[in-house]
N, C-alpha and C positions, 0 to 999 in steps of 0.2 A: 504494500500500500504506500505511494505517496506521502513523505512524511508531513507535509501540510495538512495534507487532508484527514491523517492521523491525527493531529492535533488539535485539528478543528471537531472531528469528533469527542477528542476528552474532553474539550468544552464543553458540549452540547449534553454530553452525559453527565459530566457535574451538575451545569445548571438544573437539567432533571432531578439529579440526585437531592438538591434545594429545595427545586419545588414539591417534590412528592408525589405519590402516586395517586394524587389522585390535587387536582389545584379548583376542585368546586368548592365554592364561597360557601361556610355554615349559615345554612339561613334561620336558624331558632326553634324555639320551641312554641307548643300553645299556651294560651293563657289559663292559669290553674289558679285557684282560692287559697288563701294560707291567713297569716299572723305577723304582726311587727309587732317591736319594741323598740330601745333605743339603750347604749349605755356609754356610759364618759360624760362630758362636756361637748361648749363648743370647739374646744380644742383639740377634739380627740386625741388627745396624750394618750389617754386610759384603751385608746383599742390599738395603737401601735405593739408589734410581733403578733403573736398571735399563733395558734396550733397546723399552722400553714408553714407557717418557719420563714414567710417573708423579710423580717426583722423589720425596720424602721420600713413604715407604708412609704414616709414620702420620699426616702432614697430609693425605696423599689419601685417608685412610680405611680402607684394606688393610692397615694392620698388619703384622704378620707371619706372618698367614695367605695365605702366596703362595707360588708356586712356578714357579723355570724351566723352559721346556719344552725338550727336542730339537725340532731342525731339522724333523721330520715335523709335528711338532703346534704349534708356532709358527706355521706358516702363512706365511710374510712380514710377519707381524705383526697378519695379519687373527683371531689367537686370544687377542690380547690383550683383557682382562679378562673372557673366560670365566671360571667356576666349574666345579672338578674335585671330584667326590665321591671319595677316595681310600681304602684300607685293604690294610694288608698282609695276604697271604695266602702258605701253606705254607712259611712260614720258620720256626725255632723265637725266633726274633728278634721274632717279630710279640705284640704283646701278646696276655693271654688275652681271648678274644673277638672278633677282630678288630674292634676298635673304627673306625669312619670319620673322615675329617675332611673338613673342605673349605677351599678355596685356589683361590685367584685367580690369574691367568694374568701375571705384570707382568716378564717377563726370558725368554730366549732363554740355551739351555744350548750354546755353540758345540761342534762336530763339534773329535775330537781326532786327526786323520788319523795321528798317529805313533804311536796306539795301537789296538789291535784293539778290533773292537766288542764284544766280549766280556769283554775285559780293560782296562779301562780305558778307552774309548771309548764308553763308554757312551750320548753323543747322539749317535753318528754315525747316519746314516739309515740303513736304516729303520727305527732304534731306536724306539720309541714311550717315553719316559722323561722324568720327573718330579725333578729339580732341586730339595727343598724347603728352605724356611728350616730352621734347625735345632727353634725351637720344633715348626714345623710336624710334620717325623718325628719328635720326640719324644711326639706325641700318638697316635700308630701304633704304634712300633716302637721296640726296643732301639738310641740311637742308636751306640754301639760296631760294629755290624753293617753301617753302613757302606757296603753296598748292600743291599737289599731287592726281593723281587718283590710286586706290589700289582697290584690289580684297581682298575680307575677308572670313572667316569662322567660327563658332563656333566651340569649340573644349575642351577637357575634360579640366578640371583644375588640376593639379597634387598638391597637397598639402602634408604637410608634418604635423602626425599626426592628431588629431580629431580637430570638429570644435569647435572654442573660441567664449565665451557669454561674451560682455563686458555692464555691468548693470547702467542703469542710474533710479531717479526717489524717491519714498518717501515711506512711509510706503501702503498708500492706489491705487500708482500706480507704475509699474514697467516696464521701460523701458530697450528694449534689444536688443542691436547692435550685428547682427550674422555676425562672421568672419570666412576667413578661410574653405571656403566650398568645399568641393571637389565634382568631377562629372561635372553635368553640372555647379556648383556654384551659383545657384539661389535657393531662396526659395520663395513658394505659400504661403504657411500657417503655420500656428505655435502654440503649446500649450503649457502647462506650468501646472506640479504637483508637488503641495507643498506634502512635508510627509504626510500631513493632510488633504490634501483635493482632489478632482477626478480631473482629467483633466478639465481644462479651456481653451478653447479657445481667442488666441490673435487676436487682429486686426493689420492691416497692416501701420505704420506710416507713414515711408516716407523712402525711400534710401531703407536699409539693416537695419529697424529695426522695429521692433513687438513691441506691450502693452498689458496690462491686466491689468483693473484695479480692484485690488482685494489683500488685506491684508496677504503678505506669508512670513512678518520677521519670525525670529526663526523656518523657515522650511527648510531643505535639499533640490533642485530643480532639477525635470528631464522635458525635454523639447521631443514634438513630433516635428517633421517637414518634411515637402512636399516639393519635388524639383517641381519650376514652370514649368521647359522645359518636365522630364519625369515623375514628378508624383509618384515617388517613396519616402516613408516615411521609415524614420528612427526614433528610440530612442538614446535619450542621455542621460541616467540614473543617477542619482545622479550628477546632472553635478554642481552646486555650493551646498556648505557644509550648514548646519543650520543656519551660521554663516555669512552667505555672506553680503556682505551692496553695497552700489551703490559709483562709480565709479572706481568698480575692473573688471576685467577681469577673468572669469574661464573657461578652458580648458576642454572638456569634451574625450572620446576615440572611439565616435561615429563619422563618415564623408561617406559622398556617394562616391560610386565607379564609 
């Protein structure tokens, strides 16, 4: 073969390997009934980290457009950084118009088993219930109100740029907090190739982060990964340098659509 034309194909296969297999846009889910609350301030101090393992929301991006979920929609952690199209409905609490918002999935709203689900227990399952920062309900609803009933939806995550690997862990394990996802903003699975070595399969830890335990200092890292809602895999090619160590952040130019 032509060595130009050889080369213009490892382009073309890269690029693909970015986009994934499959590059249709997540278009959302239906509109379902659930529950809000609100906890912090306006400053939401009180809901930065979170059982997502984002750490500081506004260094990760999410701000304080987030919200915890009940134990039903949590997922084990598989619905972290989803996007919730939110609005309250039939309260007189609820602003005129029902106005929407949207919020990102980054904390887990623990079950209160000493209180009825009705009365104060509001994540116990099979609650379907929405935990927001306080800005967040205040862009809905009367925050005085204190609980609300709201209609929700899944809905694409718009991000800006590829998705960010922030690395925790030691020479013989490797832990790794996926930020910043676009599409439907969840991940299934995860893999992880050193320079040197074939793809490794991670296991799923907790929140928004993968492991692999397996020795890959002084290697260049590219990452597979599977969206949990559609199933669609992408590459992230060379996403941290040879050089990377644990507790940086690296930016990759791959993100789902």
């Amino acid at each position: 073969m032509d060595q130009s034309l050889y080369s213009k194909c490892l382009v073309i296969l890269s690029v693909m390997g970015m986009i994934g297999t499959s590059s249709a846009a997540y278009a959302g889910g239906p509109w379902r009934r659930a529950s809000a609350t609100f906890y912090g301030d306006e400053t939401a101090r009180e809901t930065m980290g979170g059982a997502c393992g984002y750490g500081n929301l506004w260094n990760s991006g999410y701000g304080a457009a987030t919200s915890a979920l009940s134990t039903v929609l949590f997922n084990d952690g598989y619905s972290c950084g989803q996007c919730f199209q939110i609005r309250c409905v039939s309260s007189p609490n609820c602003y005129y118009g029902s106005p929407a918002t949207v919020v990102t999935a980054t904390n887990i709203c623990p079950p209160n088993w000493g209180q009825n689900s009705n009365n104060g227990g509001w994540c116990n399952p099979p609650r379907a219930h929405f935990d927001l920062t306080k800005p967040a309900f205040m862009k809905i609803a009367n925050w005085k109100a204190g609980i609300i009933p709201v209609s929700y939806r899944r809905v694409a995550c718009k991000r800006t740029g590829g998705i960010r690997f922030k690395f925790e862990g030691n020479g013989y394990w490797l832990l790794v907090y996926v930020m910043n996802v676009g599409g439907a903003g969840d991940i299934k699975t995860m893999a992880v190739k050193g320079s040197r070595t074939n793809w490794i399969n991670m296991s799923h830890n907790w929140g928004a982060s993968y492991q692999a335990f397996s020795s890959l200092y002084g290697q260049s890292l590219s990452f597979r990964l599977t969206s949990y809602t559609t199933r669609q895999t992408i590459y992230a090619w060379n996403a941290a340098p040879a050089s990377w160590s644990a507790g940086q952040t690296y930016k990759s130019n791959a993100n789902f659509s």
